[in-house]
N, C-alpha and C positions, 0 to 999 in steps of 0.2 A: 492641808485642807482636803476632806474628803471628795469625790466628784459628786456632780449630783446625779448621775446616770449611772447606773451599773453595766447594765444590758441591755442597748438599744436596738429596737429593731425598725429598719425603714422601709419602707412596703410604696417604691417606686423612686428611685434612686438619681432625678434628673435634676433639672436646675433649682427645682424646689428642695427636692430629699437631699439631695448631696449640696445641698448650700449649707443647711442647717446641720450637716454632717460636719461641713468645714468648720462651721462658727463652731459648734460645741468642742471643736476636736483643739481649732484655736486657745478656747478659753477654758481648756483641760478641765470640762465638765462632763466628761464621757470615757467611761473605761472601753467599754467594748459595742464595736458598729457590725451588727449583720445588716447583708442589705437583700432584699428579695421581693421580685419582679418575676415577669413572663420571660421576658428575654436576658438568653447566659450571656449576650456578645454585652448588653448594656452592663449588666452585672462586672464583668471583667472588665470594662472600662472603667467601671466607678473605683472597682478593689486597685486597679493599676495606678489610679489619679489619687490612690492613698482617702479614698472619701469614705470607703466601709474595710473592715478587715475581714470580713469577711461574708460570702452570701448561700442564698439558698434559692432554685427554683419553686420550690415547695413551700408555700406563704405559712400552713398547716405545721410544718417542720421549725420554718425560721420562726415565729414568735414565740417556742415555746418554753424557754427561759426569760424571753424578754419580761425587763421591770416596764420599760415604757416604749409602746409602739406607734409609729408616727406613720401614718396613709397617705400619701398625697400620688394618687391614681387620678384619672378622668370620674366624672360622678358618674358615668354609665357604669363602669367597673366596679363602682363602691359597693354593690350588696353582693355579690360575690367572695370580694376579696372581705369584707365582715363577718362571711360564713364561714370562709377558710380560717379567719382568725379565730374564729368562736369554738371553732372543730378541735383547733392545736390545744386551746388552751383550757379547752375539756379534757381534750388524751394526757394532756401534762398533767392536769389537777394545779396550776399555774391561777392561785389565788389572790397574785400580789400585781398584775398586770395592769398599768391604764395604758389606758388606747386614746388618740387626737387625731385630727386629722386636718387636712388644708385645702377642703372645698371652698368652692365659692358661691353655692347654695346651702345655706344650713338649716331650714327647715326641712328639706329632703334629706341631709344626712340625719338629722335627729330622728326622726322618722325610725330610718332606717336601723340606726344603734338600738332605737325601744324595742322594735319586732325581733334584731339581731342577738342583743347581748343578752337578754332577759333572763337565761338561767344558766349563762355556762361561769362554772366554778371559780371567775377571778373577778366575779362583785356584782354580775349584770350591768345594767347598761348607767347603774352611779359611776361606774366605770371609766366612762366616756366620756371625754370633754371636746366638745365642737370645737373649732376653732378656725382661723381664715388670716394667712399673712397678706398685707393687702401689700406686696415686693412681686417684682417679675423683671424679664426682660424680655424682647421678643424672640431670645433663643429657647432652644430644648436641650435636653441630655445631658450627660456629666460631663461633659467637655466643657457645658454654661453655669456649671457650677460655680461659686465663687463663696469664700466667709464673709465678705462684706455686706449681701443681699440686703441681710435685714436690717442692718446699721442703722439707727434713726427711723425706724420706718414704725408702723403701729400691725401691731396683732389682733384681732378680733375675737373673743370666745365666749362664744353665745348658752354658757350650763343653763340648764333647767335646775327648778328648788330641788330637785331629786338626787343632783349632782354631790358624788363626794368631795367635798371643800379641801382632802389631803390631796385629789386629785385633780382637784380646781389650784394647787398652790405649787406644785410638781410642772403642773405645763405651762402655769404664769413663769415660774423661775425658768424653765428652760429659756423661753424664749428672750428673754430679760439676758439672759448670757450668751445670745446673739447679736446683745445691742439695740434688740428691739420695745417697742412702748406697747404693754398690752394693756385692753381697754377692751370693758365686756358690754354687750348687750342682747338683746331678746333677739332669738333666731329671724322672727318675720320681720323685723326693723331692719335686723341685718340686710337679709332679701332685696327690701326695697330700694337701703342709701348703697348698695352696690348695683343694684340694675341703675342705677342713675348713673355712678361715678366710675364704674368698669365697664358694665355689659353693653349699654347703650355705644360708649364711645367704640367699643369693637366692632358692634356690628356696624357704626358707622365708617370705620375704616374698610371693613370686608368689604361694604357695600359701595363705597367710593370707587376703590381699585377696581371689582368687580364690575362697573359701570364703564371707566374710561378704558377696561381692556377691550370692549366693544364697539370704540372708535377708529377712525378709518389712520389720523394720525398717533398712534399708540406709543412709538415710539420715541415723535418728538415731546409726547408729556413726559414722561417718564427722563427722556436726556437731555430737557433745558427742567427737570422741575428743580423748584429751587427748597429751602429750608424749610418754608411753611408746610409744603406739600409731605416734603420727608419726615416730619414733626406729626403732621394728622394720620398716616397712613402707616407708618411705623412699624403698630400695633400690628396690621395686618398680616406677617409675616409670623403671626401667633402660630400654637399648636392647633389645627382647624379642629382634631375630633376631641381638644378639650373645652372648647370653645363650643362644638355641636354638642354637648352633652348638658356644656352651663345653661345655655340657651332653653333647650327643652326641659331642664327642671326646676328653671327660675323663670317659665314660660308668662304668668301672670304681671309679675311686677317689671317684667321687660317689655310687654307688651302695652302696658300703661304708661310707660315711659317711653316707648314709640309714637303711641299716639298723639303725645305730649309734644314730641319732635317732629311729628308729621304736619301739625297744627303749627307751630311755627314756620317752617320750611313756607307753608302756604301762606301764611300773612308776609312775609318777608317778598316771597314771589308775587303777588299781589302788589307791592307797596313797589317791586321795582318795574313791573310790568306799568303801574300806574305813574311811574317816572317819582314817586310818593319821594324826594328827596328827605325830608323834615321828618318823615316817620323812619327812614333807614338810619337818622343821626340819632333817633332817638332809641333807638333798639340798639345798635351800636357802643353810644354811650353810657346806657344803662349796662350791659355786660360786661364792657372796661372798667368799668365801676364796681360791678359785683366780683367781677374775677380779682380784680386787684385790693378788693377788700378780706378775700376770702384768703389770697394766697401769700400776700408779702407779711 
């Protein structure tokens, strides 16, 4: 059975990029992994852990054999590291390239692939298929790698009708041979059901930790907290500048969904201030209610 990857190339090599290195390398759907980043010490970590065979500092350099190239950078990086790919795979004449990637704002990266990929010689930005594994852990780097990541978990890829559908069928299968379920929709929908079900809960963790490190007992939260605590705040121990980056390019629909959070925080505060027992049973219940309808 042939693979379905010839020449893959992964443009940031950490728990994201080298997970989907392992899965594809597991499920012998990938002849050849270059991998290329900023940093050589990360890169030779990843080649050591057997995750890419090989890499490049020069983003321009490494894509430009690549059949299929996979991004997953901070979104502040993403028009950059698009230019340097767009650069390589002009100098190649590399007309066979798609390009995906694994933000977690995608109307900013689409954005950015339309201005980006528009005339260089592997399709323009048909090219391009958005995409967004909704798997993490709160570690980083190749060391948090693992094939498992995506196991069971859902894909999101967000094409425009302008999208080539060989290339809308290329990065469905990839991910599908990590075990994972993908499922598309419209870039701004995207935006929104993630500021709800990722961004918010982050910054609510930031914001938690960042709150009780300013108390006078710091330490005893921290060495009597129990499961619940280590469960909401988890997250926290995120990668901060990829997290500062989601933040400010999914600034709108995280900030509606703030609002949305702020507005209860105060009914709730209100209803205990006011001793409201009947109303905190009734806020209570209804979310046990919706969470356990939503999740078993």
């Amino acid at each position: 059975m042939a693979v379905l990857i010839n020449n893959l190339c992964v443009i940031g090599t950490g728990l994201i990029g080298g997970s989907l290195c392992l899965a594809l390398k597991e499920a012998a759907a990938v002849n050849t992994i270059v991998g290329a980043g900023r940093s050589e010490e990360t890169l030779q970590k990843a080649q050591q852990l057997n995750i890419i065979d090989s890499y490049e500092t020069d983003i321009s350099e490494a894509v430009k054999d690549a059949d299929l190239i996979f991004v997953s950078v901070p979104l502040g990086a993403m028009e950059t590291v698009f230019e340097k790919i767009s650069t390589g795979l002009e100098q190649a004449g590399n007309t066979k390239a798609i390009i995906t990637d694994a933000g977690s704002s995608k109307q900013l990266v689409q954005q950015l692939a339309e201005k980006i990929f528009t005339d260089i010689s592997a399709g323009g930005s048909d090219r391009f298929v958005a995409g967004h594994p909704i798997a993490g852990t709160e570690n980083s780097g190749p060391a948090a790698a693992f094939a498992g990541l995506y196991k069971d978990r859902r894909v999101i890829l967000t094409p425009t009708d302008e999208t080539d559908s060989d290339a809308i069928k290329l990065v469905t299968e990839m991910w599908q041979k990590t075990g994972a379920a993908v499922e598309t929709m419209d870039a701004e929908h995207h935006d929104k059901v993630l500021a709800a079900t990722s961004h918010l809960p982050h910054l609510i963790a930031f914001g938690l930790v960042h709150c009780l490190e300013n108390i006078d007992d710091i330490e005893d939260v921290f060495r009597f907290a129990a499961g619940g605590f280590r469960d909401v705040t988890r997250i926290a121990s995120s990668d901060p500048t990829m997290w500062r980056d989601i933040c400010l390019n999914n600034q709108q629909p995280i900030l509606d969904m703030m609002k949305r959070y702020k507005d209860e925080l105060d009914m709730l505060y209100n209803a205990l201030e006011a001793g409201d027992g009947e109303k905190l049973m009734e806020v209570f219940q209804h979310a046990k209610q919706t969470r356990d309808k939503f999740t078993h």
